[in-house]
C-alpha positions in Angstrom: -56.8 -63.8 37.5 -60.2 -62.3 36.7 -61.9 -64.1 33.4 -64.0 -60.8 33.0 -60.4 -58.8 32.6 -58.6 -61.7 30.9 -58.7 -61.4 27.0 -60.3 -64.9 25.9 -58.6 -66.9 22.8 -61.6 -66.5 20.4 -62.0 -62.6 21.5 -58.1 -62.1 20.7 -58.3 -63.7 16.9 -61.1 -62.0 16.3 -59.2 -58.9 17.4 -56.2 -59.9 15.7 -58.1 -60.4 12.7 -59.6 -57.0 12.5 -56.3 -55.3 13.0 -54.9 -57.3 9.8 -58.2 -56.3 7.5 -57.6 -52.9 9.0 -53.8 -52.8 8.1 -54.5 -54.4 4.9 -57.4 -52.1 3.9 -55.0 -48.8 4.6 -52.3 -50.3 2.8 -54.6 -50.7 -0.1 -56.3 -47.3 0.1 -52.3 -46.3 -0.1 -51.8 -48.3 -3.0 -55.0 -46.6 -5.0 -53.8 -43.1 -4.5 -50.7 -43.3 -5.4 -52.2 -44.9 -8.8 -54.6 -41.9 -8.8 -52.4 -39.5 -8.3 -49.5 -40.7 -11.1 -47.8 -38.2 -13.0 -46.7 -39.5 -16.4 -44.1 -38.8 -18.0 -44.5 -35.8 -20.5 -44.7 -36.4 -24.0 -41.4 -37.1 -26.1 -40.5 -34.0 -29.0 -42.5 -35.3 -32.2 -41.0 -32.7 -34.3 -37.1 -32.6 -34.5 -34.6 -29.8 -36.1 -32.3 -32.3 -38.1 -30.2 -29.5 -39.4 -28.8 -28.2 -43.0 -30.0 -30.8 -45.7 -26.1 -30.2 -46.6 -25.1 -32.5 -43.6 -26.8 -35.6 -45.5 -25.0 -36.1 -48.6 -26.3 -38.8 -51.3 -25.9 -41.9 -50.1 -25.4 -40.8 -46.8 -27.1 -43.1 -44.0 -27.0 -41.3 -40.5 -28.6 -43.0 -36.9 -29.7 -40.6 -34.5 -30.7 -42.2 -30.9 -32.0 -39.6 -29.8 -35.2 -39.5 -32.0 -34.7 -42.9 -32.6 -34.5 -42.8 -36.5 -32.3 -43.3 -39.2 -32.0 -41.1 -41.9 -31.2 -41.6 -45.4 -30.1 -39.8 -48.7 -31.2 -41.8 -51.7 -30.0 -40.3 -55.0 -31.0 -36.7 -53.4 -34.5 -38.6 -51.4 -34.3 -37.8 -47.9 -36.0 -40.2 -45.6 -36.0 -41.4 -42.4 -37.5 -45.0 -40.7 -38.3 -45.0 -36.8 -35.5 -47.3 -34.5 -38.6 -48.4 -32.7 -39.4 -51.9 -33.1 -42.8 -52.7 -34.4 -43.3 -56.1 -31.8 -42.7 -54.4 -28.3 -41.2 -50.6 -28.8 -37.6 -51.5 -28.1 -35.4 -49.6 -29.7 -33.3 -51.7 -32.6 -29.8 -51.5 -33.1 -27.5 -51.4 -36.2 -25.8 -54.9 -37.2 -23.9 -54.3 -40.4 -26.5 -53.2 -43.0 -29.7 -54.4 -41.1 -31.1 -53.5 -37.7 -31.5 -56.0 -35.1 -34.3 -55.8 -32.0 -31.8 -56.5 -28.6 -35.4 -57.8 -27.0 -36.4 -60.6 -29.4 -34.4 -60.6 -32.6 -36.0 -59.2 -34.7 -34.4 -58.1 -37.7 -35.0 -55.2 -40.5 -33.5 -54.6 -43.7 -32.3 -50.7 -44.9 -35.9 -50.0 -45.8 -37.7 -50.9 -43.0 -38.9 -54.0 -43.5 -39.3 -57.6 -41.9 -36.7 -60.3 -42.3 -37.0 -62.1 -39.2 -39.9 -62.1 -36.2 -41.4 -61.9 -34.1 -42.3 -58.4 -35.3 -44.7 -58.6 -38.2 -44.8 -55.0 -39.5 -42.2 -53.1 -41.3 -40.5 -50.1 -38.8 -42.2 -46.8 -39.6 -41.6 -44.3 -42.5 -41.2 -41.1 -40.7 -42.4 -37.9 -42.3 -39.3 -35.1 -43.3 -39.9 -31.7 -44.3 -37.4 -29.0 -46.0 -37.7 -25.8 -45.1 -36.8 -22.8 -47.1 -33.8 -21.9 -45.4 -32.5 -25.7 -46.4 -33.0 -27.6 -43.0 -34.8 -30.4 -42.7 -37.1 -30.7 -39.9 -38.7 -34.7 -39.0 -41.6 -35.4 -37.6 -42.4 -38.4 -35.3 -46.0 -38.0 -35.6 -48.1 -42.0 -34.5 -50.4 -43.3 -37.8 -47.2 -42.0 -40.1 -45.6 -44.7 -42.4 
């Protein structure tokens, strides 16, 4: 064999070394546009058609997932408290008469507020508006309690 055509030891790592930073490099390049080029998800509703106030007689206490909320009628007071839980934004479940976080345990009472952690703040009051033609319309708007 020739040693002019033969690829030395030292001259094949450094070789094999430059096609691994090379590989690596392109693979990160990769990486950094796909992060560039994300397409979040667009915004959820913040306003929501919750129907004839009719459909929430007094005393009524109705869950809607889809918002997340729950909505109440207090002696003719219509309000409604976000499902979202105030420690990590899972969504809380009903348990009886209080709602329970599935993540960490968490627990609220009917109005919202704290009886176990690890959340610290009461779930939001959410905003609901009658309209003239008697439906109620809620909003889901963020710095609302």
């Amino acid at each position: 064999m020739n040693e002019s055509s033969s690829l030395s030891r030292r001259n094949f790592l450094k070789l094999t070394v430059k096609f691994l930073f090379g590989v690596g490099g392109l693979l990160g390049l990769g990486g950094l546009l796909r992060f560039l080029d994300y397409q979040s998800e667009p915004d959820s509703p913040s306003e929501f058609d919750l129907g004839d106030a009719t459909g929430y007689p007094v005393g009524s206490r109705t869950v809607r997932a889809d918002i997340p909320a729950v909505i109440y009628n207090r002696a003719g007071d219509i309000m409604a408290y976000s499902l979202t839980c105030t420690h990590l934004g899972c969504t809380v479940e009903e348990d009886g008469e209080v709602f329970v976080c599935p993540c960490h345990g968490s627990r609220y009472n009917t109005d919202g507020q704290v009886l176990k952690g690890p959340a610290q703040k009461p779930l939001r009051r959410l905003e609901i508006k009658l309209q003239e033609d008697h439906t109620l319309i809620l909003y889901t708007h963020r710095g609302k309690k």
